[in-house]
ZAMARGU-4260 file (C-alpha; in steps of 0.2 Angstrom, whole numbers, plus 5000, padded with zeros to 4 digits):
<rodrens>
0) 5486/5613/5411 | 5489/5597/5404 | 5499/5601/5386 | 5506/5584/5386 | 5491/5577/5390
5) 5500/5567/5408 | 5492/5576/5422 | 5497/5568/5438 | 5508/5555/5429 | 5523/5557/5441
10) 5531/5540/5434 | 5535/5550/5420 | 5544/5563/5429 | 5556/5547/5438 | 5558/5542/5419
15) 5564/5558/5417 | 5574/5561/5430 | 5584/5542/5427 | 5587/5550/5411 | 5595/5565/5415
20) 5605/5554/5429 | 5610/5543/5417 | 5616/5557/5401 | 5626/5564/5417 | 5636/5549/5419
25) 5640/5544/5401 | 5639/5560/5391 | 5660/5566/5391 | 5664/5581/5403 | 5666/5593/5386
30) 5657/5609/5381 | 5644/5598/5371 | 5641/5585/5385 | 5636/5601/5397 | 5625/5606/5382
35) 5615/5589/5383 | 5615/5588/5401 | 5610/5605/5405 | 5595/5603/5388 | 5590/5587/5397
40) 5589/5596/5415 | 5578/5609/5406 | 5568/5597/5397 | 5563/5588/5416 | 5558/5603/5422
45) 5547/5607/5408 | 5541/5588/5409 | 5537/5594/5428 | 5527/5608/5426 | 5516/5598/5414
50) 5513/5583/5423 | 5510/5595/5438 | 5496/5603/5432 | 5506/5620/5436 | 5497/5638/5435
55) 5504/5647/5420 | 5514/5630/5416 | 5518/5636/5397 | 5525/5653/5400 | 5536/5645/5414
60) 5542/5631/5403 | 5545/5645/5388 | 5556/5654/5401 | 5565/5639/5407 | 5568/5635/5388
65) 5574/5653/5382 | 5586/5651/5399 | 5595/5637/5392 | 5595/5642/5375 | 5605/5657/5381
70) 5617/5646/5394 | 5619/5633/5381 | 5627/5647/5368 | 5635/5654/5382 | 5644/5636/5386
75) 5648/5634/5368 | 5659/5651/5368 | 5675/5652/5370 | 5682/5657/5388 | 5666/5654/5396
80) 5667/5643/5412 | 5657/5626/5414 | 5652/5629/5432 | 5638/5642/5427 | 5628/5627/5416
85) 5629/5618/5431 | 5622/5631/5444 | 5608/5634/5430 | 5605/5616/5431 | 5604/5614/5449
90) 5592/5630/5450 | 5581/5619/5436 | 5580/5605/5446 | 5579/5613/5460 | 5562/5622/5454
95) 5559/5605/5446 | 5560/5597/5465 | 5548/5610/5472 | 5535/5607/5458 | 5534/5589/5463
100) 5532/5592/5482 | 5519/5606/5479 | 5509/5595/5466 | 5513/5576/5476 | 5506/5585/5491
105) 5491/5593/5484 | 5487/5574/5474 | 5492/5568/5492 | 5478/5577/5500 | 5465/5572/5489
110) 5468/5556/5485 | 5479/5547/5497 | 5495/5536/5497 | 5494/5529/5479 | 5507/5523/5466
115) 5509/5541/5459 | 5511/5547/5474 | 5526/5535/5477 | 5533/5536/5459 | 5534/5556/5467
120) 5546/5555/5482 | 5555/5541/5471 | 5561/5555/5458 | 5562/5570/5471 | 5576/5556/5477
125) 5585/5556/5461 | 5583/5575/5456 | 5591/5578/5476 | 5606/5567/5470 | 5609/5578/5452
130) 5607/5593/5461 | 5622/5588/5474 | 5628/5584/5459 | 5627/5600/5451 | 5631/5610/5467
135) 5648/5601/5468 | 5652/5606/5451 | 5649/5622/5454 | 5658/5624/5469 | 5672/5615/5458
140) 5673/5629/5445 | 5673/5642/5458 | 5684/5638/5470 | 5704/5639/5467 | 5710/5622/5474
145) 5703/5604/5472 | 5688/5600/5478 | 5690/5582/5480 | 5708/5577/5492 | 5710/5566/5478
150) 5717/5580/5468 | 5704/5583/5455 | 5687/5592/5453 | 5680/5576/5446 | 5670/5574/5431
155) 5652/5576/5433 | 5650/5557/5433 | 5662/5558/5448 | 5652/5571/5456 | 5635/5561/5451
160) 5642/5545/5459 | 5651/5555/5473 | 5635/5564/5474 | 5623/5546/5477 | 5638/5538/5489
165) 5634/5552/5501 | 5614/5551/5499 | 5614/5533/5501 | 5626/5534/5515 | 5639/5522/5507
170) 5655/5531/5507 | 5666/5522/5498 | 5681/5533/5501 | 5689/5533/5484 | 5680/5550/5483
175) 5682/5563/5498 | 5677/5582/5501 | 5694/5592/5503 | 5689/5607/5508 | 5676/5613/5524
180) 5662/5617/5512 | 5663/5602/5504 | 5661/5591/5521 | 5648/5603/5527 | 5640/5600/5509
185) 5642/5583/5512 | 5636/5581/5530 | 5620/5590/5523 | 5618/5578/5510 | 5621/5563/5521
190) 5608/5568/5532 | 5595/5573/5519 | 5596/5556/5511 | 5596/5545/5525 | 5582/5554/5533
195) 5572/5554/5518 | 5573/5535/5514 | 5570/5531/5530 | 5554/5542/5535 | 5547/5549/5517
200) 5549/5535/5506 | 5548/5520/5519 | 5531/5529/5526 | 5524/5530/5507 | 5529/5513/5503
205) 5522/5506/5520 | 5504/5516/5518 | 5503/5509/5501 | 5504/5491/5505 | 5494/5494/5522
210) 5478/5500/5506 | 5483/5486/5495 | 5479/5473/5509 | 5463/5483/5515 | 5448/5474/5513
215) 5436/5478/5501 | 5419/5488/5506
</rodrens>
């Protein structure tokens, strides 16, 4: 199905997904801002199953859009909790995530290593950071005490730049996991994102320079 008329265009999906990184860490943690990140979130996945080519692509992305119409008016109420736009959003990007690897792969399979294919594992990288992201928000509404030993339950840019310090392995330390589940989240998440940028991305990267430089037949 190609309704946006992108097919395959997974550099789009990385725009996308830098977008949505980027309205986490600068829209205010209010009612509203959990509005446009969660919209935005939907809005990706919607982008996803476009590009992707997806069977029954349009009834998914109505679905995903009646969803977050009903979460966002739900947000917006009064006495309604944050942390379940954030587990809805972590379930889009999530779904989002899986997309991409099904489609990447079955491109993968019939084309080879190319810049799409790349583009790919580079947004799957991004949408594993705002889904941390998410999950840490929702294991902050939920949970009684704080989920950082800072004191606080962050605001998601805290939990987006939290989230990215663990993939990346960087661990800063201003930032720490109070709680078991959180360094068991956290452990996860360190291991997931060195791994990944180690064997999937540098693999990709490496076959596609090894077909640049292959002589011409």
């Amino acid at each position: 199905m190609r309704y946006l008329g992108a097919a395959h265009r997974y550099g789009q999906v990385l725009c996308g997904s830098i977008l949505v990184l980027g309205a986490m860490i600068m829209v205010p943690s209010t009612d509203g801002g959990a509005v446009v990140v969660l919209t935005l979130q939907a809005a990706l996945l919607v982008l996803a199953l476009a590009v992707a080519v997806m069977p029954r692509s349009r009834t998914m992305s109505w679905i995903v859009v009646c969803a977050a119409l009903v979460a966002a008016v739900l947000v917006i109420a009064d006495g309604v909790p944050r942390w379940p736009a954030a587990a809805l959003g972590a379930i889009f990007v999530l779904i989002a995530a899986l997309v991409l690897i099904r489609a990447s792969v079955d491109l993968l399979r019939k084309s080879g290593v190319g810049r799409q294919i790349v583009f790919a594992a580079l947004a799957l990288y991004v949408l594993l950071g705002v889904m941390f992201a998410n999950t840490v928000g929702v294991v902050a509404g939920v949970d009684a005490d704080h989920f950082f030993a800072q004191g606080t339950d962050g605001s998601v840019a805290d939990r987006v730049y939290f989230s990215f310090t663990a993939l990346t392995t960087t661990g800063f330390g201003d930032l720490t996991p109070a709680t078991s589940l959180g360094r068991a989240m956290t452990v996860v998440a360190v291991l997931i994102g060195q791994m990944y940028l180690v064997t999937v991305v540098g693999l990709l990267v490496g076959s596609l320079r090894q077909a640049g430089q292959a002589p011409a037949r």
